[in-house]
N, C-alpha and C positions, 0 to 999 in steps of 0.2 A: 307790359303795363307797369307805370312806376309806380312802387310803393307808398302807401303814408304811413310813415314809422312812428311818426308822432300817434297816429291812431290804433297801428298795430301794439304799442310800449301801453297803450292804454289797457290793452282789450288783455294783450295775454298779464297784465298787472293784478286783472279785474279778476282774472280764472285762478292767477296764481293765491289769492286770497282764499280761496275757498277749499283749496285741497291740502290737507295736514296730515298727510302719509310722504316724508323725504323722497324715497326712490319714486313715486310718482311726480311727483312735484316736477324732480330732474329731470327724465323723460320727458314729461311736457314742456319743457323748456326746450332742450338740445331737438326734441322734436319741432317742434317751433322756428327754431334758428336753421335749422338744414332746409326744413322749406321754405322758408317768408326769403330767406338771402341766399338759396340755393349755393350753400356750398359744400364743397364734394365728401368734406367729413366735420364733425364738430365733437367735442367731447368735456366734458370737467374733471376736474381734478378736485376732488372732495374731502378737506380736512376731518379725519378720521381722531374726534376726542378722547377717547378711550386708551388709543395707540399713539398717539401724540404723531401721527403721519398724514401725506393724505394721498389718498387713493385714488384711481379713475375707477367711477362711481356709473359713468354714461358714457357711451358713445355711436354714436350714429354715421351710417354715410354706406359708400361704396365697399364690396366685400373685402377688396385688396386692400383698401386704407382702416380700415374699421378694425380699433386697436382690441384685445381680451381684454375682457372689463374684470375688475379686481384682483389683476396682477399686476399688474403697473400701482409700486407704492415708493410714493416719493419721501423719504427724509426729512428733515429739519435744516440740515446741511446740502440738501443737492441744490445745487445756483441755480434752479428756475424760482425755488420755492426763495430762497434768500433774495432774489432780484425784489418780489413783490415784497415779499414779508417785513424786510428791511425798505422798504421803503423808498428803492432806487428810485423804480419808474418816473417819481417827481423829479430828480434831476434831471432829467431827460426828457421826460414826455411832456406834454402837456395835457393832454387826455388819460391818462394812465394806461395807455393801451399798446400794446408792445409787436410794430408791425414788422417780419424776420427783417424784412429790405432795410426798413428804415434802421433796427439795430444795426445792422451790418456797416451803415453807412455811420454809425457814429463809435464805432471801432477803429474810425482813421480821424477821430479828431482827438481833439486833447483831454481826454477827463485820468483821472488818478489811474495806477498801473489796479488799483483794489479794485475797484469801478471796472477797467477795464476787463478783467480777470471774469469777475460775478458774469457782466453782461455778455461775454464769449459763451462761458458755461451753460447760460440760457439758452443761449439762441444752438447750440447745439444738443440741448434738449429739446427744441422746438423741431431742429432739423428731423430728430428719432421718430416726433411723434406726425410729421411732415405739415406742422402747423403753419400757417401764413401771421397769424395773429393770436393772441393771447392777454384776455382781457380779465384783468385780479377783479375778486368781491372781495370787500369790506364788511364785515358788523365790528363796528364799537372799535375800530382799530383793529382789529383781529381779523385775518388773512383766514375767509371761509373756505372759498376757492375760487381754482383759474381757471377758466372757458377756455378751450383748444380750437380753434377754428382754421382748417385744411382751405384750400384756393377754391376759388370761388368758380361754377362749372365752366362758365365762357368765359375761363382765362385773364378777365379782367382783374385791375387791383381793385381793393375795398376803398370805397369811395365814401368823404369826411361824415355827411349824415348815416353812414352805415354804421362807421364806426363810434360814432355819436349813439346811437341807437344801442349799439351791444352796451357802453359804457353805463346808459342812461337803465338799461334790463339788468346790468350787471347788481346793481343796487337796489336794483326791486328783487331780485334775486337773491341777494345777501338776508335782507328782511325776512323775507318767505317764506327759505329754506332754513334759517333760525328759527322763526314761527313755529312750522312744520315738526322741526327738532326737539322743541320744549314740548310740542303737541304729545309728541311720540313719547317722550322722557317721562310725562305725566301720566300716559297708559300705563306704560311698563312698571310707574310706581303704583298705580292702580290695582295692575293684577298681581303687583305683590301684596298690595296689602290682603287685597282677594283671598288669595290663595293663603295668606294668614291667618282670612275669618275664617273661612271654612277649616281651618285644623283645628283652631280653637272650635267652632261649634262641634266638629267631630267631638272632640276633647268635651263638651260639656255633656252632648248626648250619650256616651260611655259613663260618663258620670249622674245621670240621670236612672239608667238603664242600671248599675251598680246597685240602685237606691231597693229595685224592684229583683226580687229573686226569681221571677218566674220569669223576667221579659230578658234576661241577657241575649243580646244581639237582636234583639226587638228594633230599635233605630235602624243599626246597618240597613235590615233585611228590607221592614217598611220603606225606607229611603229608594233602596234598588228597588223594586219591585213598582214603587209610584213611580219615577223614569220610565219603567219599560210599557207601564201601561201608558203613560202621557205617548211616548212614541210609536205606540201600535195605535191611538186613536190617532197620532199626525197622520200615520200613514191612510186613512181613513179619509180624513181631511184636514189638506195642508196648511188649511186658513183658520185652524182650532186655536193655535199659539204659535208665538216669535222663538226666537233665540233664550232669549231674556224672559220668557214664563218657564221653562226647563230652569234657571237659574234660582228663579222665586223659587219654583218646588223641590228642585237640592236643598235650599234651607229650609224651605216648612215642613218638609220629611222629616230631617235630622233634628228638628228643634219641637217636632208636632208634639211630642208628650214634658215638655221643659215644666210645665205649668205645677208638673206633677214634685218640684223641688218642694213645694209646700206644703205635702201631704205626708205629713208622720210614714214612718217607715213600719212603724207598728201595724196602721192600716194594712201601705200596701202587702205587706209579707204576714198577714194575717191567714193562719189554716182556718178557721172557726166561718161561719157565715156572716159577711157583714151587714151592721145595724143598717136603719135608713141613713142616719145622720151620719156613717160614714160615709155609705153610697152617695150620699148630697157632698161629702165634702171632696171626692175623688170625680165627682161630676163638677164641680168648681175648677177643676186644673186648665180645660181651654181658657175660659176667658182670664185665669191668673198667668199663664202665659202668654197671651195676648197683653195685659198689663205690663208684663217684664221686658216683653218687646217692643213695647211701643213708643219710648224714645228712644229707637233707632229708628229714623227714618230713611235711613238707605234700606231699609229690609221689605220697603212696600208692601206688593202684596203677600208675602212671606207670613205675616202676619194673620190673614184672612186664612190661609190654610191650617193656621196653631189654634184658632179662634173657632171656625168648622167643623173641624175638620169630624164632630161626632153630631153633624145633623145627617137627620135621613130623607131621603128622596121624598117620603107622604106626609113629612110635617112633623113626626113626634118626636123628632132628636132635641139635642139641647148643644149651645145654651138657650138659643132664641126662637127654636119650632120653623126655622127656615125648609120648603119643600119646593123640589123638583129644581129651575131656573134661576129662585134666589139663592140659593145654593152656590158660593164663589166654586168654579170648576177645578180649582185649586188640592179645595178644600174638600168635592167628592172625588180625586182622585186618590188621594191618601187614604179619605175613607175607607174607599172599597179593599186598599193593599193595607191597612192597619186590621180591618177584621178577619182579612183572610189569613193573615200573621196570626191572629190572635186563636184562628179557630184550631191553628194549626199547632199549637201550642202547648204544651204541658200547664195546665191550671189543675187549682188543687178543687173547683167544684164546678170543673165542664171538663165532660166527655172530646179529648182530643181528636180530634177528625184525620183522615187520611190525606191527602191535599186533593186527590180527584171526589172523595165525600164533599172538600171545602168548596171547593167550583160550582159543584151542582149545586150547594145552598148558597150560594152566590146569585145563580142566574135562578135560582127560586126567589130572592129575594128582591129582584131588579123589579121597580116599578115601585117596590115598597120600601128597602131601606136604600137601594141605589139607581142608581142610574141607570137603567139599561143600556145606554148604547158603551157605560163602563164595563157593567158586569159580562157584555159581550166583547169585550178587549182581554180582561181577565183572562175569560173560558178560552180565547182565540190562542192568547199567549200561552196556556195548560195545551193545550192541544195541537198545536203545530210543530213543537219537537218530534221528530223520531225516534227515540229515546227518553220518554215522560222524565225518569228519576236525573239521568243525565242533562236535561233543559232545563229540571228546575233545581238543580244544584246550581247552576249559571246565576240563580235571585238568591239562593239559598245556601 
């Protein structure tokens, strides 16, 4: 059945737009070209920015032809890469597409001994990699890469709208895989910057926790402790949260007491019993870190869990008497790991508990200050070590 290449340049154009991971993208192309034009191998050579080289990135085909991908690294200087880079193929070609035979054949005309030299060198990198054809990508002048393309399986030559066709992908190819490349460059500066908030918020919550004499390593502890209960209720049910709610609650862990930058040190590290109107001003700290947080709005729901996270399951928490459902799920998972922290605790006017004393008033407390189906992740996670004091050193 003959091809419409015009239709297929459309269709794989159409797909190539949508995918912004490079080694995907490539596959889907060489994948593409070994079957739509059935030939016996295909491959790219991928200019590698970092290393100033470029690689074979793909390669598709038969087991005998099918080259090791990322061991083949070509130079700056190897004459396949110089042919295109420099800008031969226009003397010569007219399509830019460089078919062995047809090199071959202009090896016995007359062009410069320089000329001559580069395009031998070529085409006996072509012979190595047993290419028929080899067709450059462009972005902006710049040599992305060269498509390797082996004979085609019924022996025939590549015929002008085929070659018309690779030239014509070659270039939607160029765009793509640029695309794809900025896509990727963008992440990766993403999860630095990432991984820079979170040291820094580390870095504040130590500084937070410093303020408070009795809570040293109070962050850390709450922080792990909310993960491992967020992932014993996933496992519960997988459709509870994404990826990206574990994220939100890495930060509303680590930042859930921030609020408390505003409350005199005198309060917090107060031995004596405190007044109402200090109690009123250390119950102020959710929603003044919620304030502090709130332009940043990459921190979404991060926020709801700093702002929460000290309502209770039957309505009498504060700041706003939220119970049971309105309760961001956020904001009763820290809950539940911020009081078990707390019971567990050295304070100077509460009776410290044992951590197996704290469970049980935990799941005494479900229905009234928590969640039950929390305070049952809690108690799950206390009790399926083998070793209590050794499982809960793992949060502790």
């Amino acid at each position: 059945m003959r091809i419409n290449y015009k239709r297929e340049l459309e269709n794989t154009a159409k797909n190539m737009i949508l995918v912004h991971e490079p080694d995907t993208l490539i596959k889907m192309i060489i994948r593409t070209i070994v079957h739509k034009v059935n030939v016996s191998h295909a491959g790219i050579l991928l200019h590698d920015r970092e290393k100033n080289t470029y690689v074979l990135t793909d390669s598709r085909g038969a087991l005998g032809l099918k080259v090791p991908l990322k061991f083949v690294r070509m130079d700056l200087d190897n004459l396949l890469i110089r042919f295109f880079k420099e800008r031969h193929e226009r003397k010569l070609l007219s399509d830019g597409t460089l078919v062995y035979e047809q090199g071959k054949r202009w090896l016995s005309k007359r062009i410069t001994p320089d000329l001559k030299q580069i395009l031998k060198g070529a085409l006996y990198q072509m012979g190595l990699f047993e290419a028929e054809a080899c067709i450059s990508s462009y972005f902006q002048n710049e040599l992305l890469g060269i498509l390797l393309l082996g004979k085609k399986k019924d022996g025939t030559r590549f015929l002008k709208e085929e070659l018309d066709f690779f030239s014509a992908l070659a270039s939607d190819v160029a765009m793509a895989i640029r695309n794809a490349q900025l896509f990727k460059e963008l992440e990766l500066e993403l999860n630095k910057k990432y991984v820079l908030f979170i040291h820094t918020t580390i870095a504040l919550a130590a500084a937070i926790d410093a303020k408070d004499h009795y809570t040293h390593g109070h962050t850390q502890r709450v922080t792990t402790l909310s993960l491992e209960v967020a992932k014993k209720l996933g496992q519960k049910n997988k459709k509870a949260f994404d990826d990206q709610f574990l994220e939100h609650l890495h930060i509303a862990a680590l930042l859930h007491d921030i609020g408390k930058i505003g409350i005199p040190e005198s309060i917090l590290n107060k031995e004596e019993a405190l007044t109402e109107e200090e109690r009123e001003k250390i119950r102020q700290h959710p929603l003044v870190g919620a304030t502090i947080l709130e332009p940043i709005k990459e921190l979404g729901d991060s926020i709801l869990g700093v702002k929460y996270h000290h309502e209770r399951y039957d309505g009498t928490g504060y700041p706003e008497g939220l119970k049971q459902e309105q309760i961001p799920l956020i904001a009763a998972i820290i809950s539940v790991a911020d009081t078990f922290d707390a019971m567990t605790t050295d304070r100077p006017y509460s009776r410290t508990l044992s951590k197996e004393e704290a469970v049980k008033e935990i799941k005494q407390l479900a229905g009234k200050q928590f969640s039950p189906l929390l305070a049952e992740a809690m108690a799950e996670l206390y009790h399926e070590g083998e070793d209590i004091n050794l499982m809960m050193k793992k949060f502790f």
